[in-house]
N, C-alpha and C positions, 0 to 999 in steps of 0.2 A: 554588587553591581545593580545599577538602576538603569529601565527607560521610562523617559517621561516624554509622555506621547503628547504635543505640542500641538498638534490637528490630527483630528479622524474624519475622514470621507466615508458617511456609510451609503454602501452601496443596496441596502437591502434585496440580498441575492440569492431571495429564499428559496431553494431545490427541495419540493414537497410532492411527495406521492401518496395518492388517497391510500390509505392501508391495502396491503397486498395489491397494488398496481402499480401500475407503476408511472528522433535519430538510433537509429537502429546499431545492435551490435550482432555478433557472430553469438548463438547461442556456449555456456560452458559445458562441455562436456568432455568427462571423464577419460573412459578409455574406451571410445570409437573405433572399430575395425576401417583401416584403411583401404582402400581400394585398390587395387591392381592397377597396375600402370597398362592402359589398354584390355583393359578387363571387358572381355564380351559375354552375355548370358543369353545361353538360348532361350525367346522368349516362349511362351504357353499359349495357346489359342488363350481369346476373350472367354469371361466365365459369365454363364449365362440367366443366374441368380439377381431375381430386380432389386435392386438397391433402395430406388427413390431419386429426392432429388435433394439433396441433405448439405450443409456447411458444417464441418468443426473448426472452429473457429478458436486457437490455442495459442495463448498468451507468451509463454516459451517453454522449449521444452531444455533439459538440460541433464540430461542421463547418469543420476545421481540414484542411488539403492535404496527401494523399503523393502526390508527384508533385505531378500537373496533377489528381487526383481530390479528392473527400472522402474522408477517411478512413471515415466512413461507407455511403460507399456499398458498401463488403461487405457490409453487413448488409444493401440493397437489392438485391444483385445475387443473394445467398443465395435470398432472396424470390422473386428472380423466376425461378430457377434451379429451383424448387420447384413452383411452379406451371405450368413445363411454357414457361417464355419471359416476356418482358414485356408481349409482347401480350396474356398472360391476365392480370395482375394488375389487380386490384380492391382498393383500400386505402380503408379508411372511418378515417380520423382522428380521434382521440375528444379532446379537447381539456381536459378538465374538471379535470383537477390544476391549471391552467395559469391564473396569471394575465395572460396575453398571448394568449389561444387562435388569435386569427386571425393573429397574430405567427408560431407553432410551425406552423399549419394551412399558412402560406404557404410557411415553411421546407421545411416537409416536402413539400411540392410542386415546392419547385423542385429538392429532391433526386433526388426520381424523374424530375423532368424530364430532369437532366443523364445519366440511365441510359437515355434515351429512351421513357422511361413518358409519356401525355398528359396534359396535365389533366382530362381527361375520366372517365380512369382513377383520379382521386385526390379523394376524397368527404371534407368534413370532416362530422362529426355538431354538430350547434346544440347541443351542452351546456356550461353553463359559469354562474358566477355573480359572474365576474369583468369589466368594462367595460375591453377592448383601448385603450390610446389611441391606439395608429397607424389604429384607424379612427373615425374622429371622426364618421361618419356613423351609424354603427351602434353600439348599446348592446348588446355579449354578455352583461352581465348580465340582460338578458331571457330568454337560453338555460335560467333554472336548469329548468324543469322540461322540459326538451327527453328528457330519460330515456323518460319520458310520452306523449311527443307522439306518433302516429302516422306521422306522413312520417319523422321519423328514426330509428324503429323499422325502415321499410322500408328503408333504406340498408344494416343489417346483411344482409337476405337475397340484395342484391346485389356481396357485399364475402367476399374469400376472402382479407383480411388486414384484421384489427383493430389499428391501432397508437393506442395508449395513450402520448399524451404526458407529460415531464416535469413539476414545477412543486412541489405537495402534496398528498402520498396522503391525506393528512384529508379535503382540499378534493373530492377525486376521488369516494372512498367516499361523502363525502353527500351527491353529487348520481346517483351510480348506483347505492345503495343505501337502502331507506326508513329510516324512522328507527327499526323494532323491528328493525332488520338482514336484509329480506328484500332479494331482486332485484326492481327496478324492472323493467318490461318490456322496456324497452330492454339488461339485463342479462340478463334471462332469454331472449331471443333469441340474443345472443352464445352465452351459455351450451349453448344448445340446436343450433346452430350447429356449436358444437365438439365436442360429443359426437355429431354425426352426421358427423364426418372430413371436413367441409367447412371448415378454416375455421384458419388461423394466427393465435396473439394474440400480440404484440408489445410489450413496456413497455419503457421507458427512464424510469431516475431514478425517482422517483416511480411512474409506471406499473408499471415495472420493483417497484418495493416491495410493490405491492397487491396483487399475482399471487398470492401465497399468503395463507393465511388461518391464525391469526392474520397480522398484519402489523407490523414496525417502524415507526409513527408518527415518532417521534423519539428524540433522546438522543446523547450522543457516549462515548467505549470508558470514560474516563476516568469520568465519571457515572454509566456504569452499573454502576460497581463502587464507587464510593463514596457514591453516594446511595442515597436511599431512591426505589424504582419511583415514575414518575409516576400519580397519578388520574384527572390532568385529560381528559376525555373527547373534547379538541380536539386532546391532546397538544401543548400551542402552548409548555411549555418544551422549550427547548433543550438543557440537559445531562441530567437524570434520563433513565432510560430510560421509553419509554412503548410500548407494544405493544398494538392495537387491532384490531378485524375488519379482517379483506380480502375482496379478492374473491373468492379460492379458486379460483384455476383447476388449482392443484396438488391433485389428489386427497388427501383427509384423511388418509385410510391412509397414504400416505406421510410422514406428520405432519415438515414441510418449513416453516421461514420464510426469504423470501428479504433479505438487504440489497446494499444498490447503493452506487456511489461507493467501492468496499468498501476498495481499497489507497490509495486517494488520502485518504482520512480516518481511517486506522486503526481500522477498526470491527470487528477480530479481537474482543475484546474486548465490545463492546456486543453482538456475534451469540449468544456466547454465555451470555451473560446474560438474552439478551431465549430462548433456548431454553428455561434453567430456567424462567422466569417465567410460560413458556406451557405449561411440561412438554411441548416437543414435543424430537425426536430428532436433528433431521439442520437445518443450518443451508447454503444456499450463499450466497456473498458475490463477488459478479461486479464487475469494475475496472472504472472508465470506458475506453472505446473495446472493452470483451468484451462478450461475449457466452456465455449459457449454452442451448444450442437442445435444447430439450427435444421426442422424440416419445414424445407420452405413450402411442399404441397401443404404438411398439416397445416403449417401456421403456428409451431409451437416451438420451442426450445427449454434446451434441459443445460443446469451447470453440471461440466464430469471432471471429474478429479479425485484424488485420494481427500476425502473427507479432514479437514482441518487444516486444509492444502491448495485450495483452489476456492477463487473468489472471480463473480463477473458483476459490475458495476451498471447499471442503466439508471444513466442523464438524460433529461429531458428539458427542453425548448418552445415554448410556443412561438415566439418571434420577437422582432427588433421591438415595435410598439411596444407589446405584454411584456416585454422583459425590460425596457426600459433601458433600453443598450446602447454604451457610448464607444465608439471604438476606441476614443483612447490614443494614444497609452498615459496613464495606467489602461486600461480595458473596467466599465463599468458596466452591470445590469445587476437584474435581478427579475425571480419569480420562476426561478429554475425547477427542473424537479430531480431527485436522486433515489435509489433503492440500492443494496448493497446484498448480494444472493451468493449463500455459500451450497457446498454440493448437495446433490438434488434436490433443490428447490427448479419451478420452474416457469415456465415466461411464457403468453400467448403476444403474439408478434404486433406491430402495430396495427391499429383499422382506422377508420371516421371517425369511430365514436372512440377509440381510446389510441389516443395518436404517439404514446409513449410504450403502447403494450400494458399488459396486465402480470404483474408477480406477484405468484404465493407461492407459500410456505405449507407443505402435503401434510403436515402432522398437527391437527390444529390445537392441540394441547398443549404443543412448546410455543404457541403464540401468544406475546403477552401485551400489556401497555409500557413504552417506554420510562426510564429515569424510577424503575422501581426500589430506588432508597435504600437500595442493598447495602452502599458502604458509600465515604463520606464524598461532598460537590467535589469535582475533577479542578485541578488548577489549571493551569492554561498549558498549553501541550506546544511547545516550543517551535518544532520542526513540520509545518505543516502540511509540506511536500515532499518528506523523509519516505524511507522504508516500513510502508505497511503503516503506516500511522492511523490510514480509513480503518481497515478493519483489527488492526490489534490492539488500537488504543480509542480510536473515537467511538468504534462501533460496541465495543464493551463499555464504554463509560456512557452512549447514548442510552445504553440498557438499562444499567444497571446501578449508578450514580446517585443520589442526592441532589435534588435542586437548590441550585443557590438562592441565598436569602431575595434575589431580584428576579427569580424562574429558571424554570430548568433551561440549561446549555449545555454544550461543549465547546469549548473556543481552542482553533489552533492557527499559531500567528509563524510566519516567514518572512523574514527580516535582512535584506544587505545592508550594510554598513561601508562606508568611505574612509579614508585614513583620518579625517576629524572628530569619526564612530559619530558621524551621522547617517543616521537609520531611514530608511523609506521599505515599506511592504507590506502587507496584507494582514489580516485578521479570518479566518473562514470560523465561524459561527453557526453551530447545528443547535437548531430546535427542533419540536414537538411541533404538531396541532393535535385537534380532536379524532382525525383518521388515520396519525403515525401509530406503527406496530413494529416489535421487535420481535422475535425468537430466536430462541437460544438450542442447538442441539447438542447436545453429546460429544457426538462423533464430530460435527462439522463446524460445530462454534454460533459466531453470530449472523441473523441476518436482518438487516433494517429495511422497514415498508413506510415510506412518509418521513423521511426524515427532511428538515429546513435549511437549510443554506443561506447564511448571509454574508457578503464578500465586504470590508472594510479596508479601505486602500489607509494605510499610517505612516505618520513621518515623527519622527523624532530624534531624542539623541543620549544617546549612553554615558552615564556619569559613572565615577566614581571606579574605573577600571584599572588603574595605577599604571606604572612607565610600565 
């Protein structure tokens, strides 16, 4: 099999970080305790241990076993680590992405169960516009205007963790947001909540999505650079890119959209796309089983995950000009910036002077210079929007590769084809400069500081394939 690439558009779309600076599904999960059909828990006074004013910001969770544990129960144990033990935690479950709410609400109950949190401890909020069928007794589509309602308003004052389930951040926004885009009460509580250091918000999937404002609706990396942006106000296609209000718990100033699922769907790509389209600056993109835990007093964030396991991505933007940006489609620019952070590494948030944030790497002896010659120049990496491609194949060949005889690269090309196996699609292109750094850990694998990005739009055509 042959392509012979008949035109290349370079887009010179270099995503560079000075050294150390920097459509949604139902999550899978295993075997989740279901919920009682009209299950009621008597709730616990508010615990009265300060929190802060914190984001975990979780890519998906998916209650799969290390060891005899969930793999998610880091993310529960953080929690309760935080609030001073498990005896203080107070978790209010927001359900509303979800079309399964009492499904997620159960899940997530028997997670903290097995952490030795009560039920007692564990509040689901009545919002939701979706009908659960594992409980045939009760209709959650009744929940929709539960945002509203006064009793589950109250559940927020006694709750010193908001977890925002997966499902659809469309779905979510319109039932905790009105429809000229303000905050519902039940919103406006939360909100008010966390800006008085009482109060951790929690997403995953979906949740995880609506945390910032604008927000990723939909799209996949592929679409968002060959179509034209979506209109649809429900964002309910699938490939165009579609970007839509959120919630905003990420301060505007730091003009931040978040996406999720990020290395398991290739969505380098769609991030930064959907940054032009919103003109904002700083993109993170958190993997399933990571996490990004933001304290938005300090101004700092940490990646949490089981080590080797959990990966958070910050892209960076300076604008339409400096990036050189055509909307397309294809979608062209370039002068981007990228860093790729595995667990515990850690991130100072955006400011003036570093409007992408700052990441390093805490051990400075696993820090090295990239393309150290270890083993032979990388071929060209086929699937460039594939599973985990960033960090299990680019960000180890970034490392650790051989320059080819023309400089050091890593090139990975995504390619559709037509039934005359003519080819149109992309080339993404990682370099070096003089301030790219790599490290390598042990336990957590790779992570790249300055790595280049150059986006190459290709057409050609596939010979040589037989009947």
């Amino acid at each position: 099999m042959k392509f012979d690439a008949t035109r290349t558009v370079v887009l010179s779309a270099a995503l560079s970080l000075s050294a150390c600076s920097t459509g949604s599904v139902q999550p899978s999960i295993d075997t989740p305790r279901r919920a009682e059909a009209g299950e009621v828990v008597e709730a616990l006074p508010a615990a009265s241990v300060a929190v802060g004013r914190k984001l975990m910001i979780i890519g998906n969770i998916d209650g799969k076993l290390v060891g005899n544990n969930s793999r998610d129960a880091i993310f529960t144990d953080r929690l309760a680590e935080d609030v001073g033990g498990a005896q203080h935690l107070r978790v209010l479950v927001v359900p509303a992405a979800s079309g399964a709410p009492a499904f997620l609400g159960g899940y997530l109950r028997s997670l903290f169960a097995s952490r030795g949190v009560s039920a007692a401890q564990i509040e689901v909020a009545q919002i939701a516009n979706k009908d659960d069928l594992s409980t045939p007794s009760v209709d959650e589509s009744t929940w929709a205007n539960g945002a509203y309602d006064a009793a589950e308003i109250s559940k927020v004052a006694r709750a010193n963790v908001i977890w925002f389930a997966g499902g659809n951040q469309n779905r979510l926004t319109s039932l905790l947001m009105t429809g000229q885009g303000n905050d519902t009460p039940f919103l406006a509580a939360v909100r008010e909540k966390l800006e008085a250091q009482a109060l951790i918000v929690v997403g995953y999937s979906a949740g995880a999505a609506a945390l910032s404002d604008p927000m990723i609706g939909n799209g996949t990396s592929f679409g968002a650079l060959s179509l034209a942006p979506s209109t649809d106000p429900n964002c309910a296609e699938a490939n165009p890119i579609c970007v839509a209000p959120g919630l905003g718990f990420v301060q505007a100033s730091d003009s931040v959209i978040i996406d999720q699922h990020f290395e398991e769907r290739g969505r380098v790509a769609r991030l930064v796309r959907a940054l032009a389209l919103a003109d904002k600056h700083t993109g993170w993109g958190v993997s399933v089983n990571g996490a990004l835990y933001v304290d938005l007093a300090k101004r700092t964030a940490e990646v949490v995950g089981n080590p080797g396991d959990a990966t958070v991505t910050i892209v960076g933007r300076e604008g339409a000009a400096q990036n050189r940006e055509q909307p397309g489609p294809p979608f062209l620019g370039d002068g981007y910036t990228v860093s790729v952070l595995g667990t515990g590494d850690v991130y100072a948030l955006p400011n003036p002077e570093q409007r992408h944030g700052v990441a390093s790497h805490l051990e400075a002896s696993e820090v090295y210079q990239p393309f150290s010659s270890s083993f032979d120049a990388p071929s060209v990496l086929t699937d460039a929007f594939g599973h985990h491609v960033l960090t299990k194949k680019v960000s180890q060949l970034f490392a650790d590769s051989s320059p080819h005889a023309s400089g050091a690269r890593v090139d990975a090309i995504a390619l559709d084809t037509d039934e005359q196996d003519n080819a149109t699609g992309f080339r993404l292109r990682f370099t070096a400069d003089a301030n790219s750094r790599v490290a390598k850990s042990e336990d957590a694998g790779y992570s790249i500081f300055g790595a280049r990005l150059q986006f190459t739009a290709l057409e050609g055509k596939f010979t040589d394939l037989g009947s």
